[in-house]
mmCIF file as gemmi writes it, N, C-alpha and C atoms, coordinates in Angstrom:
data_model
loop_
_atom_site.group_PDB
_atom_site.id
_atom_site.type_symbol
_atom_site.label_atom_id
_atom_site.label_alt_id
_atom_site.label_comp_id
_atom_site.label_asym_id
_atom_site.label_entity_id
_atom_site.label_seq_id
_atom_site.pdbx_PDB_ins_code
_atom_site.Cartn_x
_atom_site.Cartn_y
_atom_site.Cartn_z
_atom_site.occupancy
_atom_site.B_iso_or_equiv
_atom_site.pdbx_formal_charge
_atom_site.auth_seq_id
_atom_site.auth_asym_id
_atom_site.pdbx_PDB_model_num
ATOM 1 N N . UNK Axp A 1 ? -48.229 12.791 34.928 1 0 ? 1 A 1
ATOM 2 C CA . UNK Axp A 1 ? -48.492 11.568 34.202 1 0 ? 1 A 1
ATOM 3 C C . UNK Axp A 1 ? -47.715 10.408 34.805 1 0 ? 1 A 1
ATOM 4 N N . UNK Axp A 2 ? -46.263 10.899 35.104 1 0 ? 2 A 1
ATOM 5 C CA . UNK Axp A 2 ? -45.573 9.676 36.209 1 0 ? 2 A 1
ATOM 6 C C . UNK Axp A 2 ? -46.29 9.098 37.041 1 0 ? 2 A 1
ATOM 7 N N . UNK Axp A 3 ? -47.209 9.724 37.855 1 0 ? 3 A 1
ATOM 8 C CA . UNK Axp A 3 ? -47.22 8.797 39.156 1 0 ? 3 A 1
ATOM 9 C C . UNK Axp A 3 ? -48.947 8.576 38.79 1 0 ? 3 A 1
ATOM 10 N N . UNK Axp A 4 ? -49.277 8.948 38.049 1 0 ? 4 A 1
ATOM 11 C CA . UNK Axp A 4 ? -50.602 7.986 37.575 1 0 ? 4 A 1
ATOM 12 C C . UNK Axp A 4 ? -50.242 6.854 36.84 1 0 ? 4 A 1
ATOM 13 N N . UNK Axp A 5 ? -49.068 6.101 36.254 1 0 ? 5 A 1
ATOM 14 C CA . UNK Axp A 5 ? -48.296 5.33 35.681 1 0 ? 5 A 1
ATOM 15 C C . UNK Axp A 5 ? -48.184 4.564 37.265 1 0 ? 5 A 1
ATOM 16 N N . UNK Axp A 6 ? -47.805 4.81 37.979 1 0 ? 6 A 1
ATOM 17 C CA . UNK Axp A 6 ? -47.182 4.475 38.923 1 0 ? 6 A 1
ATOM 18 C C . UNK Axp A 6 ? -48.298 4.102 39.753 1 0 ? 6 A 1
ATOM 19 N N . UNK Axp A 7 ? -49.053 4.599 40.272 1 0 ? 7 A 1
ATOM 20 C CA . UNK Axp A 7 ? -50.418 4.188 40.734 1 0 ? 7 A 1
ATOM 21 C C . UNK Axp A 7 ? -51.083 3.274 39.963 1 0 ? 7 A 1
ATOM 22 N N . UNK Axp A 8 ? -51.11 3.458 38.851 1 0 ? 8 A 1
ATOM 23 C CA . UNK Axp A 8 ? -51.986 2.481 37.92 1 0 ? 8 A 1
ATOM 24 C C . UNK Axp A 8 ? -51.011 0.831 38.076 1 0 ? 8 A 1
ATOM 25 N N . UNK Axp A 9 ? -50.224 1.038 38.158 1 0 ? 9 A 1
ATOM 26 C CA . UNK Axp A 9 ? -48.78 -0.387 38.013 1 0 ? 9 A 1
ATOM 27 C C . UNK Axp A 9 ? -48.864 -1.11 39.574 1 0 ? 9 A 1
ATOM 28 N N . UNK Axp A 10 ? -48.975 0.05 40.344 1 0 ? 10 A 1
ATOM 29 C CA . UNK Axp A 10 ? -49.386 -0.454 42.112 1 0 ? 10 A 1
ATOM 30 C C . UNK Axp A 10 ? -50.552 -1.273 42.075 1 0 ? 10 A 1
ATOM 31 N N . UNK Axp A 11 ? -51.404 -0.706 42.171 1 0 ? 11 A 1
ATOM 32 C CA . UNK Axp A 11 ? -53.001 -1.296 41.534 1 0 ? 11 A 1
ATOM 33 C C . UNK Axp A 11 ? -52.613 -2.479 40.77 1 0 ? 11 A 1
ATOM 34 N N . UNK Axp A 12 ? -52.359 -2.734 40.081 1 0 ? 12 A 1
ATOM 35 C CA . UNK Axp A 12 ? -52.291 -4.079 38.969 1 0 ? 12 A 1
ATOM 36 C C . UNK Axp A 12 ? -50.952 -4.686 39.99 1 0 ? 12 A 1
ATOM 37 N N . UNK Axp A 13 ? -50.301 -4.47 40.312 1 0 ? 13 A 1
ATOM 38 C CA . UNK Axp A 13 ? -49.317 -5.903 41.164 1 0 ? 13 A 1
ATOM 39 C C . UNK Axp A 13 ? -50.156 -5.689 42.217 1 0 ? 13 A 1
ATOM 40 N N . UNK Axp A 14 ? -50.731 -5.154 43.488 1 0 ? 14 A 1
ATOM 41 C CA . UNK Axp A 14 ? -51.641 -5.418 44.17 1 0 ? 14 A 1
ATOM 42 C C . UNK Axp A 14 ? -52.468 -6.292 44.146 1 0 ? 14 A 1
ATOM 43 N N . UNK Axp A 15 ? -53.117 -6.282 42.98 1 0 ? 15 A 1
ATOM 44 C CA . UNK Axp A 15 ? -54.478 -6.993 42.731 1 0 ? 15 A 1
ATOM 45 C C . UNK Axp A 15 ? -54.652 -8.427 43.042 1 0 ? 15 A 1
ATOM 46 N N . UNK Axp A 16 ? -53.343 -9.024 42.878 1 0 ? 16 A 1
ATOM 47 C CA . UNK Axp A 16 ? -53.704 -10.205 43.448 1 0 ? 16 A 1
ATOM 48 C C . UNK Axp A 16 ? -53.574 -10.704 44.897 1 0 ? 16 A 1
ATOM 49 N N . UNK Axp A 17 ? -52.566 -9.568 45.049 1 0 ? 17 A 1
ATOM 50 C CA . UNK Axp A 17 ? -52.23 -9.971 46.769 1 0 ? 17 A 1
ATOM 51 C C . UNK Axp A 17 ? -53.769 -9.837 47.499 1 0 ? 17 A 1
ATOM 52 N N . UNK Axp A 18 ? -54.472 -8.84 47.052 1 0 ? 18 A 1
ATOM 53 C CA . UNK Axp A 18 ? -55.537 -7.703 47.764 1 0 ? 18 A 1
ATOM 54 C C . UNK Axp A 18 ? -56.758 -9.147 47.405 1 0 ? 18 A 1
ATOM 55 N N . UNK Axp A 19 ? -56.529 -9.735 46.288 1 0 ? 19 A 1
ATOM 56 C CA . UNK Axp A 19 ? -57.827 -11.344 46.194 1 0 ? 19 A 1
ATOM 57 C C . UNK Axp A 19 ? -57.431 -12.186 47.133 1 0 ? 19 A 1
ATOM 58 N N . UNK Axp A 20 ? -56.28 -12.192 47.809 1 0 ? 20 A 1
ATOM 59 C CA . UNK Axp A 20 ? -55.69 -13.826 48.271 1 0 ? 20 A 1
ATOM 60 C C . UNK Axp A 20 ? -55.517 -12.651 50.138 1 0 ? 20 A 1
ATOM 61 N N . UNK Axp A 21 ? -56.063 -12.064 50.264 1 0 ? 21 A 1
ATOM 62 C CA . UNK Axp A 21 ? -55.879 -11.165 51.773 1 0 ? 21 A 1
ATOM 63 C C . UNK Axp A 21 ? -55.779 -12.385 52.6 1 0 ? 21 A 1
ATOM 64 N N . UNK Axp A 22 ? -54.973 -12.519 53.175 1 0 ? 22 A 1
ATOM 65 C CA . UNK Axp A 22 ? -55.357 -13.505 54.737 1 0 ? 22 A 1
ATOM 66 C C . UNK Axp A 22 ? -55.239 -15.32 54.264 1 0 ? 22 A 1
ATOM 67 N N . UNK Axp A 23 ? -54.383 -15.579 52.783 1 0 ? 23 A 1
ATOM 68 C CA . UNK Axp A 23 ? -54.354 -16.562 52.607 1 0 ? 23 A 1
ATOM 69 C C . UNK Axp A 23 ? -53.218 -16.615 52.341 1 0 ? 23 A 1
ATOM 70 N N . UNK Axp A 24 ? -52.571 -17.699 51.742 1 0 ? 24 A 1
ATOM 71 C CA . UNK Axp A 24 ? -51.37 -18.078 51.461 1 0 ? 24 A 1
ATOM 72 C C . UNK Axp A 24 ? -50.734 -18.051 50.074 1 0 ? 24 A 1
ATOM 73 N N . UNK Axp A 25 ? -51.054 -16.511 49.949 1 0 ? 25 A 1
ATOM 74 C CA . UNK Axp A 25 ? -50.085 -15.733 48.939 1 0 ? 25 A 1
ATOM 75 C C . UNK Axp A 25 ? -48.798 -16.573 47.941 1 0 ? 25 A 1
ATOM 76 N N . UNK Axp A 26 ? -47.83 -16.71 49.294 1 0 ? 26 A 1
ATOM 77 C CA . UNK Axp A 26 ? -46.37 -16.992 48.708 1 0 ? 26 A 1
ATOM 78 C C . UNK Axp A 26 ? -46.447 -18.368 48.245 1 0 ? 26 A 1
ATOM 79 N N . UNK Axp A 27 ? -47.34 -18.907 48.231 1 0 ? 27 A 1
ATOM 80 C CA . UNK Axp A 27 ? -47.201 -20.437 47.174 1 0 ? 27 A 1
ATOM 81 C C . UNK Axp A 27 ? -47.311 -20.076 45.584 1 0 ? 27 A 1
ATOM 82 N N . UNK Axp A 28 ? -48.023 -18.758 45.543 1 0 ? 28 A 1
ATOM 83 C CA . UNK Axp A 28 ? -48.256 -18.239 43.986 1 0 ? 28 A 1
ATOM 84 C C . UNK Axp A 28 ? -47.155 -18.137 43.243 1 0 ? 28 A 1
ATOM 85 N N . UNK Axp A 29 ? -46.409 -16.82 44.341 1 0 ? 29 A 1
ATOM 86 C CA . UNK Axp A 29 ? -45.056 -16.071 43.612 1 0 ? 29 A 1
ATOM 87 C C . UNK Axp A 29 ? -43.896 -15.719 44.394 1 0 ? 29 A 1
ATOM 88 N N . UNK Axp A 30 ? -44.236 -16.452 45.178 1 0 ? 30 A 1
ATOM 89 C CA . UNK Axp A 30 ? -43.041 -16.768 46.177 1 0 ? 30 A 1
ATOM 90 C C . UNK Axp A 30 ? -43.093 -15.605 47.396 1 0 ? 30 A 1
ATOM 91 N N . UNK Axp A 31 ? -41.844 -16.108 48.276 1 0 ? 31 A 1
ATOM 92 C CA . UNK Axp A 31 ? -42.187 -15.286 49.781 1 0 ? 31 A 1
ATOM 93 C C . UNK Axp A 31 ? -41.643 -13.524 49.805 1 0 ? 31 A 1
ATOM 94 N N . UNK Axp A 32 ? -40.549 -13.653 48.746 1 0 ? 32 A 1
ATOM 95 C CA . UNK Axp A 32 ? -39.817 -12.329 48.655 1 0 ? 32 A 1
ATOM 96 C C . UNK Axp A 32 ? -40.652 -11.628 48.424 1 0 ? 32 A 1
ATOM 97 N N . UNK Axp A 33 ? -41.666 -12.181 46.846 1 0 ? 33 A 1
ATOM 98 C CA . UNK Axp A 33 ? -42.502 -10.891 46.509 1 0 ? 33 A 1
ATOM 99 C C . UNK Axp A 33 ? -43.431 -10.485 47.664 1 0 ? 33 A 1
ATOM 100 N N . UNK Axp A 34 ? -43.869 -11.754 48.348 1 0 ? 34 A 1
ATOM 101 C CA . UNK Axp A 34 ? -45.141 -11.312 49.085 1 0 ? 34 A 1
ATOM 102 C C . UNK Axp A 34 ? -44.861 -9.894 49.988 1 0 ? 34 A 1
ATOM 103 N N . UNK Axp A 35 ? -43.824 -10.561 50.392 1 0 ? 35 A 1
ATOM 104 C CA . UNK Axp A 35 ? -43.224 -9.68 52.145 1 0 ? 35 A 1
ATOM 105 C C . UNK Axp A 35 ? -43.464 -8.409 51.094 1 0 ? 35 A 1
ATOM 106 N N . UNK Axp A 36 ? -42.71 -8.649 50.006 1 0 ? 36 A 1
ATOM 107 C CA . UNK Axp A 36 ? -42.591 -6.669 49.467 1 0 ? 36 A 1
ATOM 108 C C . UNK Axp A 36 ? -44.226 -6.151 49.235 1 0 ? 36 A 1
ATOM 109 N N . UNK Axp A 37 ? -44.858 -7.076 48.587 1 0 ? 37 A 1
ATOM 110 C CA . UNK Axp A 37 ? -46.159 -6.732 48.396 1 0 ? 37 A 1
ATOM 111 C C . UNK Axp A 37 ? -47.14 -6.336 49.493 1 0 ? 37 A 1
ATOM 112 N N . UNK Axp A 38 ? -46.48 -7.193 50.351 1 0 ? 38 A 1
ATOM 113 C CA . UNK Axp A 38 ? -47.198 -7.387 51.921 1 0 ? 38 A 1
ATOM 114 C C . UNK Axp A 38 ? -46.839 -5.435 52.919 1 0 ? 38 A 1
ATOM 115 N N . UNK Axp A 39 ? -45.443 -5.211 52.178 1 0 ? 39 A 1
ATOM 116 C CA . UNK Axp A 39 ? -44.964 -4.128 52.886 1 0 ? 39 A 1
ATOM 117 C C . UNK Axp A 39 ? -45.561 -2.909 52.121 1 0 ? 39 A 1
ATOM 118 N N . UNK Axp A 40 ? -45.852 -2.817 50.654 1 0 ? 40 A 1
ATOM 119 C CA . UNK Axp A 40 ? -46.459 -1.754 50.07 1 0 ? 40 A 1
ATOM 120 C C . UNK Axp A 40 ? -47.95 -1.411 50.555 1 0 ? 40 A 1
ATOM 121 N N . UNK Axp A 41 ? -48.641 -2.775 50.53 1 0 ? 41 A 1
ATOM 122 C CA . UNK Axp A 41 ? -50.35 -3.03 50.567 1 0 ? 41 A 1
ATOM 123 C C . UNK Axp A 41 ? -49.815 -2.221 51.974 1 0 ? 41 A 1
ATOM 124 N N . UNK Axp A 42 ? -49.13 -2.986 53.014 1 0 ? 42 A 1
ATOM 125 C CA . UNK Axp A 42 ? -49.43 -1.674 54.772 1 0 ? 42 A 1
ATOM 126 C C . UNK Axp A 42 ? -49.165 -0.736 54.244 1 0 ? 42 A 1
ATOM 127 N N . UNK Axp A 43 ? -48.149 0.015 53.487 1 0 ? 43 A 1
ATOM 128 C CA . UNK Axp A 43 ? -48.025 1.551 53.441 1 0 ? 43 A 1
ATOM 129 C C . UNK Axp A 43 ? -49.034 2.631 52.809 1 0 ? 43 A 1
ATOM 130 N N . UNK Axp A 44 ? -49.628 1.286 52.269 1 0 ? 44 A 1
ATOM 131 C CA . UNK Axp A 44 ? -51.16 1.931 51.296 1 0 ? 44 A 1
ATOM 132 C C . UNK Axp A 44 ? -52.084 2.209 52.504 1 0 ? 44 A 1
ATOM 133 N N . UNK Axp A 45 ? -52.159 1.459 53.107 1 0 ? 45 A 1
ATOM 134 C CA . UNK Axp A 45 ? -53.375 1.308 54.197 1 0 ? 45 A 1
ATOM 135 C C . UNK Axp A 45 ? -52.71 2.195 55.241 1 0 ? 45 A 1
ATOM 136 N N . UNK Axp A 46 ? -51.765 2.157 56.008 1 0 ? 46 A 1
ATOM 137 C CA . UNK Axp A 46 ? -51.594 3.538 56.36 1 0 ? 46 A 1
ATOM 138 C C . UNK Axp A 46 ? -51.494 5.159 56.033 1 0 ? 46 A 1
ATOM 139 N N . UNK Axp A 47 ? -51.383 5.028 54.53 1 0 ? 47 A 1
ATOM 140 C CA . UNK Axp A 47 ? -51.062 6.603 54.154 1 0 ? 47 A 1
ATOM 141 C C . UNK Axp A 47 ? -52.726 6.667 54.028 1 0 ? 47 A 1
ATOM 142 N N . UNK Axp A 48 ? -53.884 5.475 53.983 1 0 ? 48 A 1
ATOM 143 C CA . UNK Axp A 48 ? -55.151 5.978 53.884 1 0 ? 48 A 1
ATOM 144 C C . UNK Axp A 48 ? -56.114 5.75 55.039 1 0 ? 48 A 1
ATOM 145 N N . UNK Axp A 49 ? -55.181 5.914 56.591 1 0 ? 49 A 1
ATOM 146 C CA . UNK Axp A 49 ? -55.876 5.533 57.82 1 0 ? 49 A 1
ATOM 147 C C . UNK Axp A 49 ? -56.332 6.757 58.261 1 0 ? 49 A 1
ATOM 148 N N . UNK Axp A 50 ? -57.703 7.465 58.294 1 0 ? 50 A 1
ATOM 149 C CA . UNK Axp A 50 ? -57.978 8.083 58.975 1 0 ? 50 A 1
ATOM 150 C C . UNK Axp A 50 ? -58.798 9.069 57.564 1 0 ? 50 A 1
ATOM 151 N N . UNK Axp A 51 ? -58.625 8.569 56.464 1 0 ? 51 A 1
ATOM 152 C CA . UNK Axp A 51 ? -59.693 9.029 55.159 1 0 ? 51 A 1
ATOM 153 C C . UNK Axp A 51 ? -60.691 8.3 55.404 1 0 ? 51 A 1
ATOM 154 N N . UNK Axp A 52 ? -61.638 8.32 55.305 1 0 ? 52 A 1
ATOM 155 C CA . UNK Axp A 52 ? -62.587 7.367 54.859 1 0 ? 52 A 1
ATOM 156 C C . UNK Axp A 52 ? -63.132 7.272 53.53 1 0 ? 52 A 1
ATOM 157 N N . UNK Axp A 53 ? -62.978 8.298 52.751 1 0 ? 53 A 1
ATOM 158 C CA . UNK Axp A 53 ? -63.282 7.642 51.269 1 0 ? 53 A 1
ATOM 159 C C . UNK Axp A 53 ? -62.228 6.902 50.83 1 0 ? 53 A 1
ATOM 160 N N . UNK Axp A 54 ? -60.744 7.16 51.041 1 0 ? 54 A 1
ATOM 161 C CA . UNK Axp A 54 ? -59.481 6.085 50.541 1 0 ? 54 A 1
ATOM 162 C C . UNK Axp A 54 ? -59.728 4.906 51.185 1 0 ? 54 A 1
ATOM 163 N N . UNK Axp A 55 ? -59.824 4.876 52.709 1 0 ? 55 A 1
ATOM 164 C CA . UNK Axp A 55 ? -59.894 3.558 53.198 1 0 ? 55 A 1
ATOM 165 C C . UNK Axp A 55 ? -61.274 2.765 52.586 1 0 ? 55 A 1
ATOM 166 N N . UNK Axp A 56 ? -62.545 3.022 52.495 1 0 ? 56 A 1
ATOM 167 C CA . UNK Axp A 56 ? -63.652 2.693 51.805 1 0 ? 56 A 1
ATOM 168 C C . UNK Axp A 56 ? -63.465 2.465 50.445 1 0 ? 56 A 1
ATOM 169 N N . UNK Axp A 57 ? -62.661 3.273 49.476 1 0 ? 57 A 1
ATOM 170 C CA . UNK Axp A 57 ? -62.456 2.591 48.445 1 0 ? 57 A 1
ATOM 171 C C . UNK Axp A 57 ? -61.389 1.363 48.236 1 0 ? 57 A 1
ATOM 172 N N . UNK Axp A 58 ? -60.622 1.545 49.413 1 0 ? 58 A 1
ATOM 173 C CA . UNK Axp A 58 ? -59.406 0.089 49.371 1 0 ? 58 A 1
ATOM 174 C C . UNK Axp A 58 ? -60.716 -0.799 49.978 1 0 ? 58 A 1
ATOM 175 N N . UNK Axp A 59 ? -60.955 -0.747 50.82 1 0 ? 59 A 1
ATOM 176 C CA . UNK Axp A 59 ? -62.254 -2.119 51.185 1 0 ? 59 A 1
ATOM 177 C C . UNK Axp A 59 ? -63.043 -2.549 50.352 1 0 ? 59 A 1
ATOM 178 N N . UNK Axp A 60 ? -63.577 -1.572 48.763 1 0 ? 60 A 1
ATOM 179 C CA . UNK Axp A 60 ? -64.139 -2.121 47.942 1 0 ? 60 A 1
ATOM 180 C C . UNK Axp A 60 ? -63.172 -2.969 46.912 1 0 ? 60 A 1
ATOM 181 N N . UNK Axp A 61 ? -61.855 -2.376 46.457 1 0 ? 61 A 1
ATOM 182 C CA . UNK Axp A 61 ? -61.375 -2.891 45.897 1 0 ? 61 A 1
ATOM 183 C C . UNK Axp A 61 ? -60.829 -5.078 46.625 1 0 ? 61 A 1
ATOM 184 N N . UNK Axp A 62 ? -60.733 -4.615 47.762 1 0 ? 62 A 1
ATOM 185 C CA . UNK Axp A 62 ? -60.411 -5.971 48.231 1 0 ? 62 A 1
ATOM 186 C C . UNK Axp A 62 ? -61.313 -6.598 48.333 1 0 ? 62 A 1
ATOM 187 N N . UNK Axp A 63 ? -62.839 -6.29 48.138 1 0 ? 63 A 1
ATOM 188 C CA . UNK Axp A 63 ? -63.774 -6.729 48.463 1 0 ? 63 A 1
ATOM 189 C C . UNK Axp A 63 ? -64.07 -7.592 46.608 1 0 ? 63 A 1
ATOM 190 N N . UNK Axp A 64 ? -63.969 -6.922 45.959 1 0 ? 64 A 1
ATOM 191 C CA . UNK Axp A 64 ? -63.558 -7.328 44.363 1 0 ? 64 A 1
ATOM 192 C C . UNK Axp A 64 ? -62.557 -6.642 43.697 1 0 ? 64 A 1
ATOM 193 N N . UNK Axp A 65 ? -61.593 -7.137 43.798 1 0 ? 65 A 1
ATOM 194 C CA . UNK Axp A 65 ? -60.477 -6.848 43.05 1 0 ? 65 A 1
ATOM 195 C C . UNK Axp A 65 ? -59.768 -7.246 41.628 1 0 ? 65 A 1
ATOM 196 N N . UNK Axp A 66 ? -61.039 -7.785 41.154 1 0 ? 66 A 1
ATOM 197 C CA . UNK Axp A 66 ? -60.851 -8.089 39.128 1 0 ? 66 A 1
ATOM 198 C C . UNK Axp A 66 ? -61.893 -6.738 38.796 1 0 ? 66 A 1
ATOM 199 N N . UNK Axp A 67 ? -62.217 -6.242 39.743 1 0 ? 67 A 1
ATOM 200 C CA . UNK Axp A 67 ? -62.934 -4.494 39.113 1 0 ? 67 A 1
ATOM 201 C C . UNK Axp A 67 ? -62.179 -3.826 38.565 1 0 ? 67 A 1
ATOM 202 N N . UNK Axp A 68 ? -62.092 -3.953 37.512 1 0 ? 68 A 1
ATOM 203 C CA . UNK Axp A 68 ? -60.917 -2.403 36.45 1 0 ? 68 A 1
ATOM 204 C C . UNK Axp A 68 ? -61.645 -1.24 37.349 1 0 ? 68 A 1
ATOM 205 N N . UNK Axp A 69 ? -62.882 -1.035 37.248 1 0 ? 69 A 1
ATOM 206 C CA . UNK Axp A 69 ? -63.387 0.202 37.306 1 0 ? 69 A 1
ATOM 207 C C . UNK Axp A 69 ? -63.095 0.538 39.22 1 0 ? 69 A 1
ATOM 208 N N . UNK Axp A 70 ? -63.15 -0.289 40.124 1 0 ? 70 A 1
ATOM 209 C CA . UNK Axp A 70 ? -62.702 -0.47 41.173 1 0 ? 70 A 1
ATOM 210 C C . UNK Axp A 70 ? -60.998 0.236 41.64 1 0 ? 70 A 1
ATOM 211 N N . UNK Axp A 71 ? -59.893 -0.902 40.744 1 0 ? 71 A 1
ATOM 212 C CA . UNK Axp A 71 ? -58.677 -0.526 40.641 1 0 ? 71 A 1
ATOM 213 C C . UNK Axp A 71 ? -58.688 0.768 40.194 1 0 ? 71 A 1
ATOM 214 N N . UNK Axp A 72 ? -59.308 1.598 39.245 1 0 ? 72 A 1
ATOM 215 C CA . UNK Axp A 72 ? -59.345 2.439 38.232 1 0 ? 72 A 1
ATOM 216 C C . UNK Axp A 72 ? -59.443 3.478 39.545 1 0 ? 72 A 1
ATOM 217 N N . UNK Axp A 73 ? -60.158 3.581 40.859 1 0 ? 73 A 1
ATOM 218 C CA . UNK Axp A 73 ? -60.624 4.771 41.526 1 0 ? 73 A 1
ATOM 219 C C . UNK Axp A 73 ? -59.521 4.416 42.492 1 0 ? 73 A 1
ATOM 220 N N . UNK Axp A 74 ? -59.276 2.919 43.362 1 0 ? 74 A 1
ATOM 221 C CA . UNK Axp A 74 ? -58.297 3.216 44.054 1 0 ? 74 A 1
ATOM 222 C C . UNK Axp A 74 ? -56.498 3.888 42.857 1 0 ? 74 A 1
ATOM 223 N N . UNK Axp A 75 ? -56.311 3.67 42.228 1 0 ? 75 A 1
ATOM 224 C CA . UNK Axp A 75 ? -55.267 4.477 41.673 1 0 ? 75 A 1
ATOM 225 C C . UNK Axp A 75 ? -55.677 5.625 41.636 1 0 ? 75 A 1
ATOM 226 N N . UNK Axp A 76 ? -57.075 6.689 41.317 1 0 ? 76 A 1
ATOM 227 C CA . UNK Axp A 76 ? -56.711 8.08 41.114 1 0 ? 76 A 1
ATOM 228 C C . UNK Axp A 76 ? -56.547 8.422 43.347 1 0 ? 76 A 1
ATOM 229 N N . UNK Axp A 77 ? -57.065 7.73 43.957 1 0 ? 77 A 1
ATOM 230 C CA . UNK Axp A 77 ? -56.743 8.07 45.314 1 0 ? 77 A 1
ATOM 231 C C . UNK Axp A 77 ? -55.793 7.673 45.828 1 0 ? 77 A 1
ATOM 232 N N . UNK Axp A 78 ? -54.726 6.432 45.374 1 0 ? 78 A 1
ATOM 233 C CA . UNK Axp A 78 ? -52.721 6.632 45.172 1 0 ? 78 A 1
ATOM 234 C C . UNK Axp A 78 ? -52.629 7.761 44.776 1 0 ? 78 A 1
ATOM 235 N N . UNK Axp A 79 ? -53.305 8.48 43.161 1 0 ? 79 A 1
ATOM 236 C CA . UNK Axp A 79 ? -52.529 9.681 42.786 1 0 ? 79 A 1
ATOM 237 C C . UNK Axp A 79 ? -52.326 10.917 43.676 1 0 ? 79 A 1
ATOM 238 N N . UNK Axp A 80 ? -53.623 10.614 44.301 1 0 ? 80 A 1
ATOM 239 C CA . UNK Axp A 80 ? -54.068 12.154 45.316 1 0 ? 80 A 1
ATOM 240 C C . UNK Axp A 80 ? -53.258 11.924 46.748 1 0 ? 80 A 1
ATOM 241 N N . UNK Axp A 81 ? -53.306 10.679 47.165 1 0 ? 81 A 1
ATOM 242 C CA . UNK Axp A 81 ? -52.14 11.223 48.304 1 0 ? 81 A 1
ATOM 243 C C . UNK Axp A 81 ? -50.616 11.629 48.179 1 0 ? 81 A 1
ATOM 244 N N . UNK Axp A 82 ? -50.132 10.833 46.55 1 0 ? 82 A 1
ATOM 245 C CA . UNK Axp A 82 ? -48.737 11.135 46.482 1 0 ? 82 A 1
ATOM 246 C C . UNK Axp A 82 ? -48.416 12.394 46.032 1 0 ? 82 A 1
């Protein structure tokens, strides 16, 4: 139940970094959070390089990322790699 808590909490602070990809983030919430946000979102995308359903579901989620039901699948595939 921890780390579906924990996945689910990733997913929701993600979510906005993952709308603003390739823009200028740190005017929102400043540069500290980004870099950290900036450093989780790579560790996501590497622990899912070479899946293609994880990496395909992170491309949908960034593709719309106000999807509950979106966030909802990339967290159970956080749960499954951790």
């Amino acid at each position: 139940m921890v780390i579906e808590t924990v996945a689910a909490g990733a997913i929701a602070f993600l979510s906005p970094y993952l709308a603003e990809a390739g823009k200028s983030f740190a005017k929102k919430v400043g540069e500290g959070v980004e870099e950290k946000t900036a450093a989780i979102y790579q560790s996501i995308k590497k622990k899912f390089a070479g899946d293609t359903d994880a990496e395909r579901t992170l491309a949908l989620v960034e593709a719309k990322p106000e999807s509950d039901a979106r966030r909802s699948s990339l967290a159970e595939v956080l749960v499954d790699k951790m």
